[in-house]
N, C-alpha and C positions, 0 to 999 in steps of 0.2 A: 504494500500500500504506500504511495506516496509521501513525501514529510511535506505536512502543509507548512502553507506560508502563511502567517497571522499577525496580521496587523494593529499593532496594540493601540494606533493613534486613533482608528476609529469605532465605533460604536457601531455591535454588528448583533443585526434582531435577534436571531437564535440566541444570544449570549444575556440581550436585554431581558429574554423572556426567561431565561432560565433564573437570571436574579428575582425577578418579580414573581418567580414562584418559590425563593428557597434555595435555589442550586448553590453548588460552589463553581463551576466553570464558566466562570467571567472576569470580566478583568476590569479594573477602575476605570473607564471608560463608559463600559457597560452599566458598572454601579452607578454612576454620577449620572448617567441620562435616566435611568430605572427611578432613582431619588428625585429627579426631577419632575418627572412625568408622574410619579407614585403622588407628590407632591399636590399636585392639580388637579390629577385623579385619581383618589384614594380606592376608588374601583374596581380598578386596572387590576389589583391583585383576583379579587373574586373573578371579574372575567377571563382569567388566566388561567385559573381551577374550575373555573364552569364550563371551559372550552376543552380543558382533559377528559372532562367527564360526559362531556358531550362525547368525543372519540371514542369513550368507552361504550357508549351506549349505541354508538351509530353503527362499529363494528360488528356489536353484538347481535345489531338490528339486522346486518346484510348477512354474516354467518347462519342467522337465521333462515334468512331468504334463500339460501343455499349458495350463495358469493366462496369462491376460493381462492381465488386471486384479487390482492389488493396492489392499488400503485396510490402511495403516501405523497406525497407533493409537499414539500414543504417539512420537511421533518422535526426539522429542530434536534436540540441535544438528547439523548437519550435521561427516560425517566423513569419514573412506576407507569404499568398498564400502555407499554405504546403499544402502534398496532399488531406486531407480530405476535406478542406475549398474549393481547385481548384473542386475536384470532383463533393461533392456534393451542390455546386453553379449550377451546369449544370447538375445534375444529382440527386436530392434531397437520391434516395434509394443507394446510391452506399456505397458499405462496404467496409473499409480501417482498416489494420495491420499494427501499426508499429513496425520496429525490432531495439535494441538498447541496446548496454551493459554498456552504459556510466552513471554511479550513478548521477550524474545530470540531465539528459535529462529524468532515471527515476522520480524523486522529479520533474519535471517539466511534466510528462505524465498527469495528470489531463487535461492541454491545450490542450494535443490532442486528447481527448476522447470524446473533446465537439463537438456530431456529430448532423447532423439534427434530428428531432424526425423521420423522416422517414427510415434515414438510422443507420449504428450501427461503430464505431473504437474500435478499442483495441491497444493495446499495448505489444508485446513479450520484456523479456529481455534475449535475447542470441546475443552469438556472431556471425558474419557472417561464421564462419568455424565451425559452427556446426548445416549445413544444416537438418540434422532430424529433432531435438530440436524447428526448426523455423517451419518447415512445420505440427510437431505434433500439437504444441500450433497454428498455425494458424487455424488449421479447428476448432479450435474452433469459429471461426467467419464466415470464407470463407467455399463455397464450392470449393473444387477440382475437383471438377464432371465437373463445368464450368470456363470457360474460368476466365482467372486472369489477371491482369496487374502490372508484377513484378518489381518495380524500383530499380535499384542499384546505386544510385549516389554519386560518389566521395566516395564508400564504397573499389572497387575490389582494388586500391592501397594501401591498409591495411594490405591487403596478399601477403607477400613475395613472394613466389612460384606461376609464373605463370599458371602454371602446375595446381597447386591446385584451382587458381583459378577461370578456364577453368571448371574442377570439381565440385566445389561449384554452378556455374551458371546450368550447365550442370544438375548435380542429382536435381536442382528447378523444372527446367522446366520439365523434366522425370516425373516431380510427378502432371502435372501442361496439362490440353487438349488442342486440336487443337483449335486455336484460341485465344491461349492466346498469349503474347506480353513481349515482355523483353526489359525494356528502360536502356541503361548504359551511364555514363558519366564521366571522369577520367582524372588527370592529364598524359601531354606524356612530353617523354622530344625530346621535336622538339627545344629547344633552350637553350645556354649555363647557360643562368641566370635561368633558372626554375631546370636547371641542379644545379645548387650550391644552390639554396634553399632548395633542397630535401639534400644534403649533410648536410647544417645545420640545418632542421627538423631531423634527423636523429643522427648527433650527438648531438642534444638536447634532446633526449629519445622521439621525436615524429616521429617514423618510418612513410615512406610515400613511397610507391614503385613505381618508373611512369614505365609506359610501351611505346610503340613504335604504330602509328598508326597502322601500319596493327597487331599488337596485342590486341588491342580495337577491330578491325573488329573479328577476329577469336571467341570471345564473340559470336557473331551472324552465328557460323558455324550451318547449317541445319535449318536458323530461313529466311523468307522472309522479306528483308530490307523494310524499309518505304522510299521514296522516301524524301532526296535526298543522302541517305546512310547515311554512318557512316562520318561525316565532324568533321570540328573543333567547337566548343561547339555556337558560336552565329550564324555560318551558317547553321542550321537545321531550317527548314522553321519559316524563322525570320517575324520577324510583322513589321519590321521597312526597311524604304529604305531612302539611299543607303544601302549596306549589310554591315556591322560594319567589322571591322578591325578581320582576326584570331588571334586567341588563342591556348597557349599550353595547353588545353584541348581537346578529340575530345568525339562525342557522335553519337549514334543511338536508332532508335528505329525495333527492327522488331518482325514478327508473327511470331507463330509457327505453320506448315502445318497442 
């Protein structure tokens, strides 16, 4: 495996998020933007762990569905519950990609390799906007032929252009059959304080782009919603009652006809 190159001068998301959930793999950089943003939006933590646990439940949701190959987009540092560990707990044979450009999270792919003897992970390193790149190196593990279960989480506000976006999710699926599944989950800016976080991620050199609900939904244009749609990130079929307080995140999962 490669020795990455890690640049300690700037503030790199996978490293931001691991501080704002707890991790130790980051670096004062990482901290001082995380402090900042935590700052403004004291939120930011719970939607960090509502968005784990959303993966947790999404994965569970499509294992269910009878999904055996997933392609993870966006992976971040490895944690408790990522998707390989959720999958093949319920699923021993299930095959997982993850995709990642962050030279730490690579130095750290060894953790997420360690798949059951029955099933198989990998590891891509490209960026999210450059969908070919992802889908070439993925068949090396997955079949395209069958159905997939494509996770985007907390990846699509990375891309500025929502436009492009929309395209990036879009030419996956195109390459991707009936019955496959597209789970996304994203910061929105539904309130003024998530609003000014993103302005001081932003000019801390950690661009973060929120989008507006019904532009989360548009993600899922021509996909069949999972019931109960595209909601805010701990109200998609929660495991817990009463229904926990909204978040300025929202998430869905749907099929593809």
């Amino acid at each position: 495996m490669p020795k990455p190159k890690i640049d300690l001068t700037r503030p790199s998301s996978a490293r931001v998020w691991n501080y704002i959930l707890g991790g130790r793999d980051n670096f004062e950089i990482d901290r001082m933007v995380g402090d900042q943003v935590r700052e403004s939006f004291p939120a930011i933590v719970e939607v960090a762990r509502e968005q784990r646990r959303f993966l947790v439940r999404a994965v569970s949701y499509l294992v269910g569905a009878g999904i055996r190959q997933f392609l993870d987009i966006g992976t971040g540092l490895p944690t408790a519950n990522n998707t390989h560990e959720v999958a093949q707990r319920l699923a021993p044979t299930s095959r997982v990609v993850y995709v990642d450009n962050d030279p730490l999270v690579l130095a750290h792919a060894r953790a997420l390799l360690d798949s059951t003897p029955e099933g198989v992970t990998d590891y891509v390193d490209s960026d999210v906007e450059d969908p070919g790149r992802i889908l070439r190196e993925a068949q090396r593990t997955l079949d395209l032929q069958k159905p997939v279960g494509l996770t985007m989480l907390g990846i699509l506000g990375n891309v500025a252009d929502h436009a492009e976006a929309r395209s990036i999710v879009g030419r996956l699926l195109d390459a991707m059959p009936s019955g496959s599944y597209l789970a996304v989950s994203d910061g929105t800016n539904t309130s003024s304080e998530i609003v000014e976080g993103q302005r001081i991620a932003n000019r801390s050199g950690h661009p973060y782009h929120l989008r507006t609900p019904q532009e989360i939904i548009g993600f899922f244009d021509g996909l069949e919603l999972v019931e109960p749609g595209v909601t805010s990130i701990p109200h998609w079929r929660p495991d817990v009652s009463p229904l926990p307080p909204a978040l300025d995140g929202y998430c869905g999962v749907g099929r593809k006809p």
